[in-house]
RODO-2510 file (C-alpha; in nm, 4 decimals, decimal comma):
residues 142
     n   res          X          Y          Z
     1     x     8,4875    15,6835    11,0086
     2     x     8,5964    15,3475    10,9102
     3     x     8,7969    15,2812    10,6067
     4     x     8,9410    14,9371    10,5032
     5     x     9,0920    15,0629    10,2149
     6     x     9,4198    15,3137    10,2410
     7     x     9,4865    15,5800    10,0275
     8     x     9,7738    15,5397     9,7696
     9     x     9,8399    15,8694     9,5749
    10     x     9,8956    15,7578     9,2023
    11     x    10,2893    15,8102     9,0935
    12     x    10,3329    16,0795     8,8173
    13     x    10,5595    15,8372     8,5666
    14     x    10,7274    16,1535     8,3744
    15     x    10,8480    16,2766     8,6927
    16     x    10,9312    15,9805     8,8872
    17     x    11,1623    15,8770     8,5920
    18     x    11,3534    16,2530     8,5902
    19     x    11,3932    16,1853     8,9514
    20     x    11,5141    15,7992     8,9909
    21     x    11,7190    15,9376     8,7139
    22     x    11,9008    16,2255     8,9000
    23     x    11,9424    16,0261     9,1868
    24     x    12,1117    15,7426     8,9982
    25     x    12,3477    16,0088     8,7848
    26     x    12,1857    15,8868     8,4370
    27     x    12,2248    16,1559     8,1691
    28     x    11,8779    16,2042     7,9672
    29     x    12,1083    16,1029     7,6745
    30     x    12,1879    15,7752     7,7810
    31     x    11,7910    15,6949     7,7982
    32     x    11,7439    15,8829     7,4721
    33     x    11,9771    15,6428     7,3073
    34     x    11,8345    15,3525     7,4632
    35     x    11,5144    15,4370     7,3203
    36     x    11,6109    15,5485     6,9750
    37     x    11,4543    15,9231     7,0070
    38     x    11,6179    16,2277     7,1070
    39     x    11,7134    16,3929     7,4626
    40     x    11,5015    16,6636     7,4242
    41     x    11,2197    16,3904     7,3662
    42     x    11,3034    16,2123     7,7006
    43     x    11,2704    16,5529     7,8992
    44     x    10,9210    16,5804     7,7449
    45     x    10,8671    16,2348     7,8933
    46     x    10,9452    16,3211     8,2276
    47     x    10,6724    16,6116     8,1825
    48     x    10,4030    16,3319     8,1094
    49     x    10,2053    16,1668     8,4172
    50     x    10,1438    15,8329     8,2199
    51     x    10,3785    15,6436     7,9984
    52     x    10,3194    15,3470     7,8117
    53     x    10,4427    14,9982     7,9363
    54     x    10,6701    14,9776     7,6368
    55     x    10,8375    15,2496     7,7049
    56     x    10,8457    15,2387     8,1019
    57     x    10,9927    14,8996     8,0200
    58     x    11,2883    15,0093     7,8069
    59     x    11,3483    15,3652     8,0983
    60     x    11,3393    15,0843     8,4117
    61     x    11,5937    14,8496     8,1732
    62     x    11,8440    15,1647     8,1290
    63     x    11,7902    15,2526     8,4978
    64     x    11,7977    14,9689     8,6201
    65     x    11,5135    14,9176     8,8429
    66     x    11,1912    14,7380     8,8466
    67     x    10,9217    14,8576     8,6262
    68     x    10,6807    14,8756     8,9446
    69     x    10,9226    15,1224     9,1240
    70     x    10,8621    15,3916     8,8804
    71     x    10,4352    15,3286     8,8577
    72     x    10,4255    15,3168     9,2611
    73     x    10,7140    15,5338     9,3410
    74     x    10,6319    15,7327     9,6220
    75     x    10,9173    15,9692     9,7793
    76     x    10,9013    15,9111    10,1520
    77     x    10,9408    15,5288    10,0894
    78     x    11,2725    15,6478     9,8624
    79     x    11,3970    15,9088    10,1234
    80     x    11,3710    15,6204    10,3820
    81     x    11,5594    15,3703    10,1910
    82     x    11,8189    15,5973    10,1003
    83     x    11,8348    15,7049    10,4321
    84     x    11,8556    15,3717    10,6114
    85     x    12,1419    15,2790    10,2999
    86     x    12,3936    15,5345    10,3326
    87     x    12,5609    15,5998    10,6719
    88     x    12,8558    15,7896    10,7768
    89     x    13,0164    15,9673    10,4525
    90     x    12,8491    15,7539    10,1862
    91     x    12,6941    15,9022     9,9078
    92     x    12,5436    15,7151     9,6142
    93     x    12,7342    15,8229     9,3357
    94     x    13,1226    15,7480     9,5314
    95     x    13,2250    15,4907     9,7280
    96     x    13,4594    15,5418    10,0022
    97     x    13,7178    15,3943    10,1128
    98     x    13,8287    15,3078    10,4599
    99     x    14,1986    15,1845    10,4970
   100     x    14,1719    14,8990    10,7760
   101     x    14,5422    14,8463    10,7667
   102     x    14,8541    15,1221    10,7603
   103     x    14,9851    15,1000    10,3992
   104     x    15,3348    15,1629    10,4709
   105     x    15,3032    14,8768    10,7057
   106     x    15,2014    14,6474    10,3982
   107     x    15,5008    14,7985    10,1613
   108     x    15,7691    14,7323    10,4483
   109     x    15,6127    14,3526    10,4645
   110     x    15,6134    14,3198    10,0865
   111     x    16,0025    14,4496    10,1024
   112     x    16,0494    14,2408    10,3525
   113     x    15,9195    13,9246    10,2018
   114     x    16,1119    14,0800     9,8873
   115     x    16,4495    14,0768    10,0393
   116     x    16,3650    13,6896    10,2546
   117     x    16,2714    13,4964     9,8999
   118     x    16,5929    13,7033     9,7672
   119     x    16,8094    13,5353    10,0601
   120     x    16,6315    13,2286     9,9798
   121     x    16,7914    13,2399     9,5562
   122     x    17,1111    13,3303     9,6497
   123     x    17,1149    13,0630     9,9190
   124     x    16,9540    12,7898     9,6093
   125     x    17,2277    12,9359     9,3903
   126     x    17,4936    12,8624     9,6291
   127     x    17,4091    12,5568     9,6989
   128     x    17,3850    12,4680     9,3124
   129     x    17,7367    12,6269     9,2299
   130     x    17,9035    12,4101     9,4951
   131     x    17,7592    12,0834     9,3686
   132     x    17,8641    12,2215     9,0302
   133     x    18,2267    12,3076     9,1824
   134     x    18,2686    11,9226     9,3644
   135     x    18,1230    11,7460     9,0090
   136     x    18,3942    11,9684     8,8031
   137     x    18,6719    11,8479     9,0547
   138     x    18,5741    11,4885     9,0369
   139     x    18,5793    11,4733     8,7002
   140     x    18,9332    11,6654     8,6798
   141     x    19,0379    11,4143     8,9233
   142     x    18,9639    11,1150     8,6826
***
């Protein structure tokens, strides 16, 4: 059997939307508002298999994805990607983050530095108050 032409199952919109949503963390509200209608309209959406350009438009603005993810969305290809994305502890909805550096290390340099450019004043200040000293005992001395 020879077949130049590979079979592409057709994305079910209404669906595809309720689940880029859910794995983006988007609230049906925040899409409802977006589109000026209710939340229990946008779960009716996500019921229908075909939505109109207008309207897939305005859902891929608020999700922010292209318009041709959601009419050619097919799961394995999202599985992969968010497979091959996240690694160790990741997660999509919380970034971690990895300390590189021990950050008592970086409070005893900051104290450090602290206490140096606070050597560095008083040392300034000295100097100042003895040139202020010798000009007050010339002057007396006229």
């Amino acid at each position: 059997m020879n077949t130049d032409k590979t079979f592409t199952p057709r994305a079910h919109h209404g669906h595809t939307v309720r689940k880029l949503r859910e794995l983006l963390g988007i609230q049906p509200e925040k899409i409802a508002k977006e589109l000026d209608i209710p939340a229990s309209a946008v779960l009716e959406l996500e019921q229908k298999e075909v939505l109109e350009n207008e309207i897939l438009n305005k859902i891929s603005k608020v999700l922010g994805i292209p318009v041709e993810s959601i009419k050619n969305y097919e799961a394995e290809y999202a599985v992969n990607i968010i497979s091959n994305t996240f690694q160790d502890e990741a997660a999509g909805y919380v970034t971690h983050y990895k300390c590189t550096f021990n950050p008592i290390d970086k409070v005893v340099e900051l104290y450090e530095r602290a206490l140096k450019e606070k050597d560095e004043r008083i040392a300034a200040l000295e100097k100042e108050l003895k040139y202020i000293v010798q000009q007050n005992k010339a002057e007396n001395k006229k």
